[in-house]
N, C-alpha and C positions, 0 to 999 in steps of 0.2 A: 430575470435581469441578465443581461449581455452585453457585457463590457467589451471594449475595443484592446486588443493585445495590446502590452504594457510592461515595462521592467518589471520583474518579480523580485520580493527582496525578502532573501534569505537569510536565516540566524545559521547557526554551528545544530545544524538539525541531526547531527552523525549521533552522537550518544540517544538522542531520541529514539532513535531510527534502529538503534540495535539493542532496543529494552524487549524485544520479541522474545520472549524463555522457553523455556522448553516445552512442549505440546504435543502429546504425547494422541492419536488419532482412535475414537472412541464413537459409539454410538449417543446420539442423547436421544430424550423425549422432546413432544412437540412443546411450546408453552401452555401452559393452562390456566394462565392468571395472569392481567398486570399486577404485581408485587410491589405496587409502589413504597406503599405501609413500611415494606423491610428497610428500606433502603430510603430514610429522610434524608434532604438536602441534595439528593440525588433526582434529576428528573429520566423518568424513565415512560415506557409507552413502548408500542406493541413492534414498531420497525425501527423504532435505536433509541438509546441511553445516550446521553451526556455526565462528563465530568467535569467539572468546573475545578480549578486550582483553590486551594483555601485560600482562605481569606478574602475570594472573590467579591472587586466592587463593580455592581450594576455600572458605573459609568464608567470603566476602565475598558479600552477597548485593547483585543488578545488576537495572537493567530488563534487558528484552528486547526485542527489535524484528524481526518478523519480513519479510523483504522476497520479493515477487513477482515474480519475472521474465513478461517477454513473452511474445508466441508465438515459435516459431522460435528460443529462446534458451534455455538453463538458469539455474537458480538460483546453485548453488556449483559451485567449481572443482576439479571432482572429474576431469576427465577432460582430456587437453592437446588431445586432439582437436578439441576445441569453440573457437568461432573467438568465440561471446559468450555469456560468462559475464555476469550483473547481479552478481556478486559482483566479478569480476573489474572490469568496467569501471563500476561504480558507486564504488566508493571506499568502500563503505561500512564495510569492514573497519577504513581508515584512521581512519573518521571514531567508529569503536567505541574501538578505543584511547587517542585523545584524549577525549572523554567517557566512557568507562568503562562500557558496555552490550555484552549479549551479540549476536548478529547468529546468526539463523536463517535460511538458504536453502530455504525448500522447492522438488524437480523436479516438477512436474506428470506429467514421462513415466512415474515408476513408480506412480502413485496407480490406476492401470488403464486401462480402453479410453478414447477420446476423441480427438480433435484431436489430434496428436502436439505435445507440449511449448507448446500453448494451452490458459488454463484456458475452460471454459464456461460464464461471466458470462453466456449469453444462454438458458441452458436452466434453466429453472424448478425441476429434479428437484438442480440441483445449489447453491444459494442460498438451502436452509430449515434451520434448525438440525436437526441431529440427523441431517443425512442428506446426500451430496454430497459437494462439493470442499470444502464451510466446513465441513463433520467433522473431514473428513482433516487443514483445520489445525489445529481445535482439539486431534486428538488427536497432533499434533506438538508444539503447545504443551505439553501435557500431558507430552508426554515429555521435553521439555526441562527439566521443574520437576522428572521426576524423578533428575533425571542431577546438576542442578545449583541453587542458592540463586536464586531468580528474585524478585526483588519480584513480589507478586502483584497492586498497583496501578500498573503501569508497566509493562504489557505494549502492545507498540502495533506498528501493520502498516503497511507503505507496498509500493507496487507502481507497477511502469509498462505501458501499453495496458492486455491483457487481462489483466494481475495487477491492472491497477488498479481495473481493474472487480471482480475478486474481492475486492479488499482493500476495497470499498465493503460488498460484498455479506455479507463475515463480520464488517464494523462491528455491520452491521444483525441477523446472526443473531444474535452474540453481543457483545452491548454491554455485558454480565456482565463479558466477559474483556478486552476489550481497550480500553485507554483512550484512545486516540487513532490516529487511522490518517491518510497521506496517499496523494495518488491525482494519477498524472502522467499525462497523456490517456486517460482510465478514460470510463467511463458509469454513468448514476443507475442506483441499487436497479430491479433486476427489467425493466429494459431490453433491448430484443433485439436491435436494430440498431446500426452507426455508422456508415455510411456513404452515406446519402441524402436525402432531405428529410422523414421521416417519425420524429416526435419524441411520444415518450408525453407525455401531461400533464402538468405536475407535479401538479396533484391526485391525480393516479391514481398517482402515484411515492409521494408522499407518506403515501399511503392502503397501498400498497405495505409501506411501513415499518413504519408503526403497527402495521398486524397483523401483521408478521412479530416485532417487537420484544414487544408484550402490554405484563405484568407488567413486563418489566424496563426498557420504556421509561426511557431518560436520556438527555439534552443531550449524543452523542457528541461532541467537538471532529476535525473534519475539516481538512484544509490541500488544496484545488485547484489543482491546477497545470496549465494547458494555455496552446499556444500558437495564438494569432488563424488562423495561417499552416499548421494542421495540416492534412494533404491526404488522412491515414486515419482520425481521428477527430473531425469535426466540431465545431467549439468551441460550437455549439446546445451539446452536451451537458455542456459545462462550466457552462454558464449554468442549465441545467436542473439540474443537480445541486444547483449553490451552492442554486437556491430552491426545491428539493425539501428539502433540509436544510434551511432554513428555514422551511418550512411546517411539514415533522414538528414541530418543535421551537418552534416560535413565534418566530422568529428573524425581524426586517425586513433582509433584505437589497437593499432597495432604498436604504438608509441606514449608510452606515458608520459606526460607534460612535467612529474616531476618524479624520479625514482620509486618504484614500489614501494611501501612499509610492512612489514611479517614481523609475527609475535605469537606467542604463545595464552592461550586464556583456559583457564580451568583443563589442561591437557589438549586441549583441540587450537591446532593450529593456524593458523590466518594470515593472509596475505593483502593488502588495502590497498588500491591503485588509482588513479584518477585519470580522465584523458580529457583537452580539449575545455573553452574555457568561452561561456558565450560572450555577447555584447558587454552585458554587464557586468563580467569579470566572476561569474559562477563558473564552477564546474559541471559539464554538462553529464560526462559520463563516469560513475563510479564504482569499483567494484570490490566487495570483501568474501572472496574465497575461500573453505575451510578447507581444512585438512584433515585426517588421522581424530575424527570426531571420539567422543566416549564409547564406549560400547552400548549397541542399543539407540543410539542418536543420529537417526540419518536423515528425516527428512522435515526437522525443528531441531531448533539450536537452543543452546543454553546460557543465562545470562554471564 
């Protein structure tokens, strides 16, 4: 299904958006079983899990929110084996129930060959509509509308590292479907590297987008999350993203629409900004910088 671009309509997705906790980068095992048995009331299967808000009713229709795990970690908590779930240590589930949205896991490991349980944000073949890893989620998405009542303006992605980078990269494909995505130490559209001194343009990021986007070009609203102190993803690339998304979109992010906000949370400190504001009165570009992180905390945050 391919809608025609369309105001996308936003709730206060911020607190959602920063239920990512602390995730500490670890080896796992492959799956060996669907688990469904553990985990009643829970649907689960072999390329994502779902969460449903309690109290969930068949005819109530919900956003969606689909979230990416890292490398080295699964999506949903499908298996007891696994020592980091993003479902598990994200909270995200918690944070569905209190607002009322369904929570989709996709695993990268049963999508096919590749990196084991890494998506590949840095391969060109996997980052264009119609073909890839941003397929595979749209036609997750797809399959979740058909199981269950999905608002179809309220579909939105968040991910951390390399999900974050894909959760950038199916902004870009499909800007059709999904109305807002955030991105926790991620890299700009169509980027290969993260870890050196060798940074694509933003012109050529930019330019990146435009044509991958066309026709359905719109003011996706993005939220940036990285921390100054990251020792695997470079914060160049945080910075590069916010004003590659600005360029795409005409957005001055050298100018914040309204004063920074900075605070302090559990010792680590934060800076929130916003630039730029599309048609329908979103913000298109957002960004929560850390600071002077915990010891031991650089490249995952803590609630």
């Amino acid at each position: 299904m391919t809608r025609q671009p369309s105001s996308k309509l936003l709730r206060p997705f911020v607190a959602l958006l920063l239920a990512i906790a602390a995730i500490p980068v670890v080896a796992v095992p492959s799956f060996a079983q669907d688990l469904r048995n553990y985990f009643p009331g829970k649907k689960v299967d072999k390329t994502f899990s779902i969460h449903l808000p309690s109290n969930y009713q068949p005819t109530e229709t919900l956003p969606l929110v689909m979230v990416l795990h890292g490398c080295r970690e699964t999506g949903g908590e499908t298996d007891l084996s696994f020592d980091e779930s993003i479902e598990r240590d994200s909270k995200f589930d918690e944070v569905a129930d209190r607002e009322r949205f369904i929570v989709v896991y996709p695993n990268h490991d049963y999508f096919g060959i590749g990196l084991k349980n890494c998506w590949e944000w840095y391969d060109n073949a996997m980052i264009h509509r119609g073909s890839g890893r941003v397929r595979d989620l749209y036609e997750i998405v797809k399959e979740v509308q058909n199981e269950y009542k999905v608002d179809p303006n309220r579909i939105h992605i968040a991910g951390l590292s390399a999900g974050a980078a894909m959760t950038v990269a199916a902004l870009v494909a499909y800007p059709d479907v999904f109305a807002s995505g955030s991105e926790t130490a991620g890299q700009p559209y169509s980027e290969t590297r993260h870890k050196d001194t060798h940074y694509k343009p933003v012109d050529d990021i930019a330019a990146a987008m435009n044509a991958e986007m066309g026709s359905r070009k719109r003011p996706v609203p993005i939220f940036i999350i990285q921390s100054e102190a990251d020792q695997t993803v470079n914060f160049r690339y945080a910075e590069n993203m916010r004003d590659s998304w600005g360029k795409a979109f005409g957005v001055d992010t050298q100018n914040p629409i309204s004063p920074p906000e900075s605070g302090e949370t559990k010792g680590t400190a934060w800076t929130h900004t916003k630039y730029g504001k599309g048609p329908d009165g979103n913000t298109v570009v957002e960004t929560l910088f850390l600071k002077g992180l915990m010891p031991g905390l650089t490249h995952h945050f803590s609630q």
